[in-house]
Residue frames relative to the residue before (quaternion, step in Angstrom):
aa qw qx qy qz dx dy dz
X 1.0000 0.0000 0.0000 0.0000 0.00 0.00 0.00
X 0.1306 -0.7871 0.5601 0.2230 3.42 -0.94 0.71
X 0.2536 0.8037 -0.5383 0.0065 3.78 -1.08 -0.25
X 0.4774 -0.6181 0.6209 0.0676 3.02 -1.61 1.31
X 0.0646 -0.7694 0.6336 0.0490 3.39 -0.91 1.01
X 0.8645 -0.0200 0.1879 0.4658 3.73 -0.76 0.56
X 0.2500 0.8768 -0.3493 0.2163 3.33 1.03 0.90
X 0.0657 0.8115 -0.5806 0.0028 3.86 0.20 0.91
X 0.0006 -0.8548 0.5117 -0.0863 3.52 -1.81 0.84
X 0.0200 0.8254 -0.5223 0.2132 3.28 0.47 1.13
X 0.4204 -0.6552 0.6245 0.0620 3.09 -1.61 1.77
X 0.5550 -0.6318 0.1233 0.5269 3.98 0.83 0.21
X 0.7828 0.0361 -0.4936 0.3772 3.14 -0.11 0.43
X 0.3880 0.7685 -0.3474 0.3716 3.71 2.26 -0.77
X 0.0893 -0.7365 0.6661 -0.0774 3.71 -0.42 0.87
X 0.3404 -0.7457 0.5647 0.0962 3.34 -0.21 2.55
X 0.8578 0.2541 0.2331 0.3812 2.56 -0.37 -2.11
X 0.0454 0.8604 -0.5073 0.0187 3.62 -0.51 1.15
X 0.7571 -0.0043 -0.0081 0.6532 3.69 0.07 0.81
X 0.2495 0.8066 -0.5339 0.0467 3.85 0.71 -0.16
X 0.1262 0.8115 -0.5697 0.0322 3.86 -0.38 0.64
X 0.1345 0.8139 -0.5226 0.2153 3.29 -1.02 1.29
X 0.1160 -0.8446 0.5219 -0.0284 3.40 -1.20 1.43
X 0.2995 -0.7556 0.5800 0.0548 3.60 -0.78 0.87
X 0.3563 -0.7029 0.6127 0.0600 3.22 -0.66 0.43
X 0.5125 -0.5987 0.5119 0.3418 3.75 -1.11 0.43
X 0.8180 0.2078 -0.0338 0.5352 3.88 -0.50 0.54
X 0.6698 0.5241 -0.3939 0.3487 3.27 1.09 0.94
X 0.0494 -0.7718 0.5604 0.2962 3.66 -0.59 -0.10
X 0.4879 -0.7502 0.4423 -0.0599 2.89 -1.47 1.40
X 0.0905 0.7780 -0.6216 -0.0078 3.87 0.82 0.27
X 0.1955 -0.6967 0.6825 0.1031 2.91 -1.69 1.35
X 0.2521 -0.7524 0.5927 0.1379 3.73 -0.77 0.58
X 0.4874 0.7861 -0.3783 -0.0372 3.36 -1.70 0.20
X 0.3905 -0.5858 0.3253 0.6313 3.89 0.05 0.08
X 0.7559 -0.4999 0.3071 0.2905 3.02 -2.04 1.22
X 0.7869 0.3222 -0.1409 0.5070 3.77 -0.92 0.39
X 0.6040 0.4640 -0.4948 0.4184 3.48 0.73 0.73
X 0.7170 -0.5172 0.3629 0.2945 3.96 0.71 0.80
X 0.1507 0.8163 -0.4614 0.3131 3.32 0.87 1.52
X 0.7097 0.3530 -0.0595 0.6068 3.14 1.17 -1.31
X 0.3733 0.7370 -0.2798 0.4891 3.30 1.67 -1.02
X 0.8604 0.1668 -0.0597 0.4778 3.56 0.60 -1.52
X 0.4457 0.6101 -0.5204 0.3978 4.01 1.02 0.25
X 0.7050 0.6661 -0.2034 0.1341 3.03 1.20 -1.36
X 0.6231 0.6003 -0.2409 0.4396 2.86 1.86 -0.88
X 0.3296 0.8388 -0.2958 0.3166 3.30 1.71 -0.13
X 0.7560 0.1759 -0.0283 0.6298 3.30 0.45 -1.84
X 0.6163 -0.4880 0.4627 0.4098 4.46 1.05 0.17
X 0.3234 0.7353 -0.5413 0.2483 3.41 0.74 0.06
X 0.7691 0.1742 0.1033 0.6062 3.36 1.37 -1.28
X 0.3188 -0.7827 0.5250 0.1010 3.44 -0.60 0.62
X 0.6013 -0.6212 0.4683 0.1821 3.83 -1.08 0.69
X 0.1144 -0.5506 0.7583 0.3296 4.13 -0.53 0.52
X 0.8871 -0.0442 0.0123 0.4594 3.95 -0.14 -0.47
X 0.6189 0.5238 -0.4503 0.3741 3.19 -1.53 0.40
X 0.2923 -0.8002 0.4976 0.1632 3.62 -1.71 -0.36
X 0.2391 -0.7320 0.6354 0.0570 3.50 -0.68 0.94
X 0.1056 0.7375 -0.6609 0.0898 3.07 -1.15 1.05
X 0.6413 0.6431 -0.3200 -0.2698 3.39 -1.78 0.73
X 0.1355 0.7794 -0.3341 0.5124 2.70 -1.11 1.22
X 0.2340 -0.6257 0.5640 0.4854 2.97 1.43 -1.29
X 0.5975 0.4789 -0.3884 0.5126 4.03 0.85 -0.05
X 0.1978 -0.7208 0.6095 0.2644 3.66 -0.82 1.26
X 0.5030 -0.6681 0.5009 0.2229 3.54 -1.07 0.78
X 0.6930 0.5183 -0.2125 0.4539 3.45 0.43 -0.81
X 0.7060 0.2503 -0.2072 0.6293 3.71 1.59 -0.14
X 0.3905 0.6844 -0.5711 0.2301 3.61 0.98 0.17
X 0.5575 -0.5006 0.5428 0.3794 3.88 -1.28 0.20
X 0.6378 -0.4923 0.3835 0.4514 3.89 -0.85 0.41
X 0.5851 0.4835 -0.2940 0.5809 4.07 0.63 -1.44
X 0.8609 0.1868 -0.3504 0.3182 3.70 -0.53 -0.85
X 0.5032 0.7214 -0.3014 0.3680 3.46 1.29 0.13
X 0.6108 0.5052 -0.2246 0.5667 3.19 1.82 -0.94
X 0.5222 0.6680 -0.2609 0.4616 3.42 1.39 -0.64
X 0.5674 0.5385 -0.3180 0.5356 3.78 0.87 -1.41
X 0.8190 0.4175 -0.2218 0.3252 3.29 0.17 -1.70
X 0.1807 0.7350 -0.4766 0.4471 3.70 1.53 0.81
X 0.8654 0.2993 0.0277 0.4010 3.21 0.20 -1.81
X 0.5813 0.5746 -0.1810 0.5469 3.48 1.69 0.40
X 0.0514 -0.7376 0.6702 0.0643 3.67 0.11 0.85
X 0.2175 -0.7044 0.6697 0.0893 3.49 -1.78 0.28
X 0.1253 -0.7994 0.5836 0.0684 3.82 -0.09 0.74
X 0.1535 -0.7913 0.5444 0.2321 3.97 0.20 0.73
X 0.8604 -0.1884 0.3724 0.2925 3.20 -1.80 0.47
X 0.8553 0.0089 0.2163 0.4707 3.40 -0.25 -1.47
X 0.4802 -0.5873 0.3064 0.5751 4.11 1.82 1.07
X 0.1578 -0.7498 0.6366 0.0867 3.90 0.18 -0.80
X 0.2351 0.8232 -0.4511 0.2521 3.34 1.07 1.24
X 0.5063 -0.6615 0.4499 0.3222 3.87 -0.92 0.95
X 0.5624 -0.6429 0.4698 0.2228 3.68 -0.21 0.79
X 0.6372 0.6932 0.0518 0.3327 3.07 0.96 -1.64
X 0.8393 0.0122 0.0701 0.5390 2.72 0.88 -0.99
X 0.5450 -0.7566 0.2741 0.2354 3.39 -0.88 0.93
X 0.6688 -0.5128 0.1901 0.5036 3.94 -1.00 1.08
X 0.5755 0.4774 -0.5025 0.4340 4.07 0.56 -0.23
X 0.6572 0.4742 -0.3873 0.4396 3.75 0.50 -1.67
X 0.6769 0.5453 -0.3351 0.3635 4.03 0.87 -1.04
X 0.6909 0.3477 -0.2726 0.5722 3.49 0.91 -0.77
X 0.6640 0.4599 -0.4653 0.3620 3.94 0.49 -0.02
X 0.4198 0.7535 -0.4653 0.1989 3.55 1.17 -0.89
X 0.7958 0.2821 -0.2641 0.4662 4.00 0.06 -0.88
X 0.5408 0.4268 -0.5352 0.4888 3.81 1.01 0.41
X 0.5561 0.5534 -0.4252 0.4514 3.85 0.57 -0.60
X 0.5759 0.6536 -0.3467 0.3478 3.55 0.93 -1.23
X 0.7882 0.3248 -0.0410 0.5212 2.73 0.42 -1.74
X 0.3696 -0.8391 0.3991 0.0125 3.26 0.55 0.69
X 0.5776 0.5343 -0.3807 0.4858 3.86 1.21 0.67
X 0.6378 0.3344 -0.5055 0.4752 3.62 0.53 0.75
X 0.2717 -0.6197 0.6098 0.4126 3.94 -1.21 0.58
X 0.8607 -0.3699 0.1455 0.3181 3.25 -1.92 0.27
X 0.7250 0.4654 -0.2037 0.4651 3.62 0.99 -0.70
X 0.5678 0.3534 -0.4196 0.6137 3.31 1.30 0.15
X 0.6146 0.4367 -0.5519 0.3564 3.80 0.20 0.41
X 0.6713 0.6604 -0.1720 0.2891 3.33 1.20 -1.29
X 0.4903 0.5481 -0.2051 0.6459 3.08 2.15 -0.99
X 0.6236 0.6916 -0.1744 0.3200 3.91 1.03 -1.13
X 0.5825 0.6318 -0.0471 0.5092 2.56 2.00 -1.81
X 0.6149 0.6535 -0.0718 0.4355 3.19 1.17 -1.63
X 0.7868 0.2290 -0.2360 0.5223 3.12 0.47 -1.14
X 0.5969 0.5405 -0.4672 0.3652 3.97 0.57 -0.57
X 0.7381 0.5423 -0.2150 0.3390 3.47 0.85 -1.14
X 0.5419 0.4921 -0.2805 0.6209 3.46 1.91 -0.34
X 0.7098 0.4800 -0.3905 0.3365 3.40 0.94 -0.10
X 0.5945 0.5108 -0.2550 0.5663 3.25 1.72 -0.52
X 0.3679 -0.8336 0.2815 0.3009 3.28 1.32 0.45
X 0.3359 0.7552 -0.3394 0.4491 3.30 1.27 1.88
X 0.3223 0.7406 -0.5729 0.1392 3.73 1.38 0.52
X 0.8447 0.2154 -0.3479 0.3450 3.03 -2.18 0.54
X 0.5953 0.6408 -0.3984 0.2761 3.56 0.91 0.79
X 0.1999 0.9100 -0.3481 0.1035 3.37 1.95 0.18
X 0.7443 0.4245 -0.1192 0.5015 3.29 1.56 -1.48
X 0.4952 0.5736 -0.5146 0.4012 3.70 0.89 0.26
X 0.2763 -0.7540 0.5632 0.1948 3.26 -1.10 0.35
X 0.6519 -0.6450 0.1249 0.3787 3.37 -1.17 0.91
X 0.3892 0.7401 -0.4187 0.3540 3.51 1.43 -0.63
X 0.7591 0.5049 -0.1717 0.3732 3.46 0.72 -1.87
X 0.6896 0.5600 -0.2152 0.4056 3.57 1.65 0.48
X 0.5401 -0.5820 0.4519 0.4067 3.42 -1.31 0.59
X 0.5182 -0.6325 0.4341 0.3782 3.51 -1.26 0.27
X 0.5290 0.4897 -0.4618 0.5168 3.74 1.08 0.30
X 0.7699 0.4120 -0.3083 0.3774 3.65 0.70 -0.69
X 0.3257 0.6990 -0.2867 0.5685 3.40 2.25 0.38
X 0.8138 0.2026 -0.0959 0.5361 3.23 0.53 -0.80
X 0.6149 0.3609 -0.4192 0.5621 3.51 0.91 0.85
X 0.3704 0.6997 -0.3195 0.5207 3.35 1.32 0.52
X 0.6849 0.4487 -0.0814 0.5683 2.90 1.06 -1.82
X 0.5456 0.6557 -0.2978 0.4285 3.51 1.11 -0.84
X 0.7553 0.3583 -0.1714 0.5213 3.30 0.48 -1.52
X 0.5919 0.5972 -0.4352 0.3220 3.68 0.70 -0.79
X 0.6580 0.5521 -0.1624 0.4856 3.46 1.51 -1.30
X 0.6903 0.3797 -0.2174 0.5762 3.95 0.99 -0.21
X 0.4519 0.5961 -0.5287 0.4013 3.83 0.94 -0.02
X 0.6671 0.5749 -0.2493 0.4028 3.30 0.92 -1.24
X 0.4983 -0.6895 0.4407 0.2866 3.81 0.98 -0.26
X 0.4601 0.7684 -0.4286 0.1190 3.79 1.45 -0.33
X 0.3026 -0.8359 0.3370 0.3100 3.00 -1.36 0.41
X 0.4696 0.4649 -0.4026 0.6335 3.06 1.69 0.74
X 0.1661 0.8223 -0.5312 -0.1187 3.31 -2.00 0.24
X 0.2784 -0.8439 0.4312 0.1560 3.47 -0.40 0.88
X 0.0371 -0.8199 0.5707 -0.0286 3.32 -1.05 0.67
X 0.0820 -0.8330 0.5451 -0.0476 3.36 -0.72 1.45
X 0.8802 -0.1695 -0.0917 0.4337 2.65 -0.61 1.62
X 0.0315 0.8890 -0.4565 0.0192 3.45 1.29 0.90
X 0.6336 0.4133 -0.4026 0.5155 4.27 1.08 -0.35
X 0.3105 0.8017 -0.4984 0.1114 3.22 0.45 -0.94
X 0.8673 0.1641 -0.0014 0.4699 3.87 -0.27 0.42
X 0.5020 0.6249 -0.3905 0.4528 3.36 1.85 -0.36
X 0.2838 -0.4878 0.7660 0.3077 3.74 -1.98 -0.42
X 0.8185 -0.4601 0.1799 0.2933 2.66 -1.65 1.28
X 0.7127 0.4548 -0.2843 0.4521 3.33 0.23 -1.39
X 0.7420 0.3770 -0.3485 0.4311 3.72 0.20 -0.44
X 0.4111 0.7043 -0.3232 0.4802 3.47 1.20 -0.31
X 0.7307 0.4320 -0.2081 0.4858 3.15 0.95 -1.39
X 0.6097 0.5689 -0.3874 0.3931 3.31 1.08 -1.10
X 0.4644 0.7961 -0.2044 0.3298 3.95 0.95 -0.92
X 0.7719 0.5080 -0.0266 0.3812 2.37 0.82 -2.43
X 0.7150 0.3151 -0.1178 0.6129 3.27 1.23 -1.32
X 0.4136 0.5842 -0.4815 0.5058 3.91 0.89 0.82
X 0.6069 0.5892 -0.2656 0.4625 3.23 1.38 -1.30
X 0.6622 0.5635 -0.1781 0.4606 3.39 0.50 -1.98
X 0.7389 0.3413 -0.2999 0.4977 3.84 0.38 -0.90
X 0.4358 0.4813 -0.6290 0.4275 4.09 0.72 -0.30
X 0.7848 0.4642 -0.2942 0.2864 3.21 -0.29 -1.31
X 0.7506 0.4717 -0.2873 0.3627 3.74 0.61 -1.14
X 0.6255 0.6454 -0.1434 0.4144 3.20 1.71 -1.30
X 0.8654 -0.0244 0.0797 0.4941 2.91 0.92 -1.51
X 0.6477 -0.5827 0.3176 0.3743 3.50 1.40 1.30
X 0.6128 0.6138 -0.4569 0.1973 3.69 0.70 -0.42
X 0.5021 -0.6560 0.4977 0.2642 3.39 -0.99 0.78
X 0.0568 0.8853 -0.4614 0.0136 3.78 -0.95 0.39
X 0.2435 -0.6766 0.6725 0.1750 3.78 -0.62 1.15
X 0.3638 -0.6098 0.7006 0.0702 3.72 -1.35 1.08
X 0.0004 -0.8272 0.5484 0.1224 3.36 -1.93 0.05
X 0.2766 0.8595 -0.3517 0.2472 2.86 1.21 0.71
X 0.0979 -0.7791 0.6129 0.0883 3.68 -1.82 0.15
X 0.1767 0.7252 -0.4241 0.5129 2.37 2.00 1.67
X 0.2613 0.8169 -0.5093 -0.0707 4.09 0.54 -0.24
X 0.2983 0.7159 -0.4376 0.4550 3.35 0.41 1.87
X 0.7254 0.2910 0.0090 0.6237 2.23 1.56 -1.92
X 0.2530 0.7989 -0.3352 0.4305 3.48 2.06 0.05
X 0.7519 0.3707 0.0090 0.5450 3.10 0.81 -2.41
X 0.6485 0.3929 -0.4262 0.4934 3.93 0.55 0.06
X 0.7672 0.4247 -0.3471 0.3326 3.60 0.09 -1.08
X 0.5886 0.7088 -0.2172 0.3226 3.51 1.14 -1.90
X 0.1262 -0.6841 0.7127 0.0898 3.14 -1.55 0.73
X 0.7456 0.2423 -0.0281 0.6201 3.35 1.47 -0.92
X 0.0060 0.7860 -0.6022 -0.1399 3.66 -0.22 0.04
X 0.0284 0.8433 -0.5337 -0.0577 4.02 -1.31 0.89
X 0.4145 -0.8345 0.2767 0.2349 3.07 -0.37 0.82
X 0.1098 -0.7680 0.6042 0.1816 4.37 0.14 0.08
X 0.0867 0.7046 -0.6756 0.1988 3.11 -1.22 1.71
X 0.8362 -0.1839 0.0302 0.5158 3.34 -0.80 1.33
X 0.8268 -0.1976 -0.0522 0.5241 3.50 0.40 1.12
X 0.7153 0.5403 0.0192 0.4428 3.20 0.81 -2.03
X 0.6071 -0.4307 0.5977 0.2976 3.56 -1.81 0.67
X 0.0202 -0.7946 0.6002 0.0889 3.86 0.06 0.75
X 0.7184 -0.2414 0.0053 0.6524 4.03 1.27 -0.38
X 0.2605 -0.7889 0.5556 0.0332 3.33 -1.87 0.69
X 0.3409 0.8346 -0.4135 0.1277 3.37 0.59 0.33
X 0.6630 -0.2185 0.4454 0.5607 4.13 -1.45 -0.44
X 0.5209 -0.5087 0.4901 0.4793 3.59 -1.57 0.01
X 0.5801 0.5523 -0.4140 0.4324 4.02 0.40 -0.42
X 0.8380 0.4003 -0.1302 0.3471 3.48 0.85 -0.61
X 0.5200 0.2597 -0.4227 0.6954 2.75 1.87 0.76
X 0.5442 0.5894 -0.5005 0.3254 3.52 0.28 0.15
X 0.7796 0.1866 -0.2094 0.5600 3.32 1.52 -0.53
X 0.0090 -0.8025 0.5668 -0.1863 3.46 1.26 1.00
X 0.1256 -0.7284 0.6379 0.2161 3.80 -1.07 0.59
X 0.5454 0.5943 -0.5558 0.2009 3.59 1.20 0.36
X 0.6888 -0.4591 0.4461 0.3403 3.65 -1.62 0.81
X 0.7251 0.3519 -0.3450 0.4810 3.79 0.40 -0.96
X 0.8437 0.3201 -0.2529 0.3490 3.79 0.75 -0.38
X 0.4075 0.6712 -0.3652 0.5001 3.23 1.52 0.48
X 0.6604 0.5176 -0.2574 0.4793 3.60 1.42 -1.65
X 0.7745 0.3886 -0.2973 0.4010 3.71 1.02 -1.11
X 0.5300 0.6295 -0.3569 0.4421 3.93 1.25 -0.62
X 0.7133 0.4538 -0.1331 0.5173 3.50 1.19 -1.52
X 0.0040 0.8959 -0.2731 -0.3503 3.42 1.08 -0.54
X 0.1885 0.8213 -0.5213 0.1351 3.02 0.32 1.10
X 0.4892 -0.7072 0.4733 0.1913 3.56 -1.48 1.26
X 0.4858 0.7158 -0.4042 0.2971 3.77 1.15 -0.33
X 0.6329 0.6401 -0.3699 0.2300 4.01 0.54 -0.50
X 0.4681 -0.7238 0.3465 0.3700 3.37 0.01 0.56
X 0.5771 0.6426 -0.2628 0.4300 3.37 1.26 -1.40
X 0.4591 0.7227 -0.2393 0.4579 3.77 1.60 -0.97
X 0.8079 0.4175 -0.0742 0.4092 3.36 0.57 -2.09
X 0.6845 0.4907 -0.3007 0.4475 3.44 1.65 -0.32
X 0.5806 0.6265 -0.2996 0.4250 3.05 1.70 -0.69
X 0.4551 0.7718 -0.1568 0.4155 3.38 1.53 -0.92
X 0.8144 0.3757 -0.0291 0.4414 2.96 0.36 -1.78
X 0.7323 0.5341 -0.2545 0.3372 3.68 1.22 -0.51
């Protein structure tokens, strides 16, 4: 289980995160929603330590992140895949060398058990016999199943994913979407979403929460925010630009 208790974060004077509080469950996926620049990623990060709390607690596991020693911290992040934004693939180096990189890290499989490792992650993202392409020589959907597969070699039982459509057309979007849906069914893994995709909101989600001006503003099933009577989650679901509360959020 992961969860954020009471979580504040400020860039100096830019006040991210204000009281942010959040629980995950084992075997869930979690889509956070919200208007750009309110501390989505801002708040995944504190997840794997990437970032660190002025206050509050992160925990999971029963292990509070945000006080772990450096060593057992590198450990956690075992059981924690990260899907970046935009795949964050090595140019350099080709879609096997990209998806082997955090088994080499970790340094406890010999070569043929990565290569087999390789094998199987890349057949799950439904990408076999592509080890030797490089990333250039791809589509930006087959980039971000790349990034997919790189994040599930490892075996984790958590995974995060920011903003995993982002830049896609529909149809690949979809393809994602149901990449997403099968981590979990296939392999049980639990997952926080990021997305301002709410398509892919309504496909992946078990839970959907909103982030508004720092803070869990609502959390409900996908049916229960769809018929949410709050104003701030009605304006972003509906998407309308008319709320005032919008224009301040905007401006800051």
């Amino acid at each position: 289980m992961i969860e954020l208790k009471d979580v504040y974060k400020a860039f100096g004077p830019k006040k991210v995160l204000q009281g942010f509080s959040l629980t995950v469950p084992d075997g869930e996926t979690m889509v956070i929603i919200g208007f750009s620049g309110t501390g989505k990623s801002v708040a995944i990060k504190h997840i794997v330590g990437l970032l660190q709390p002025d206050s509050g607690e992160v925990w999971v596991d029963g292990q509070r992140v945000d006080t772990l020693p450096r060593e057992e911290l590198f450990v956690l992040r075992r059981s924690i895949g990260y899907v970046f934004q935009f795949a964050a693939l090595f140019d350099s180096m080709t879609i096997g060398e990209n998806v082997a990189m955090g088994l080499r890290k970790q340094g406890e499989l010999n070569e043929s058990e990565i290569v087999e490792r390789v094998n199987e992650a890349l057949n799950l993202v439904d990408l076999p016999n592509e080890q030797n392409r490089m990333p250039a020589e791809l589509s930006g959907g087959m980039r971000k199943r790349v990034g997919i597969a790189r994040a599930i070699a490892l075996r984790p039982k958590y995974i995060l994913y920011d903003e995993p459509t982002t830049g896609l057309d529909p149809v690949t979007s979809a393809t994602i979407d149901a990449l997403m849906v099968r981590m979990r069914e296939q392999l049980g893994v639990t997952g926080i979403v990021i997305t301002h995709d709410l398509r892919s909101a309504y496909t992946v989600g078990t839970r959907i929460a909103m982030l508004y001006e720092g803070t869990i503003r609502a959390v409900g099933t996908i049916e229960e925010i769809q018929n949410s009577t709050d104003p701030i989650v009605r304006q972003f679901i509906e998407g309308r630009a008319t709320l005032e509360g919008h224009a301040r959020l905007v401006g800051t």
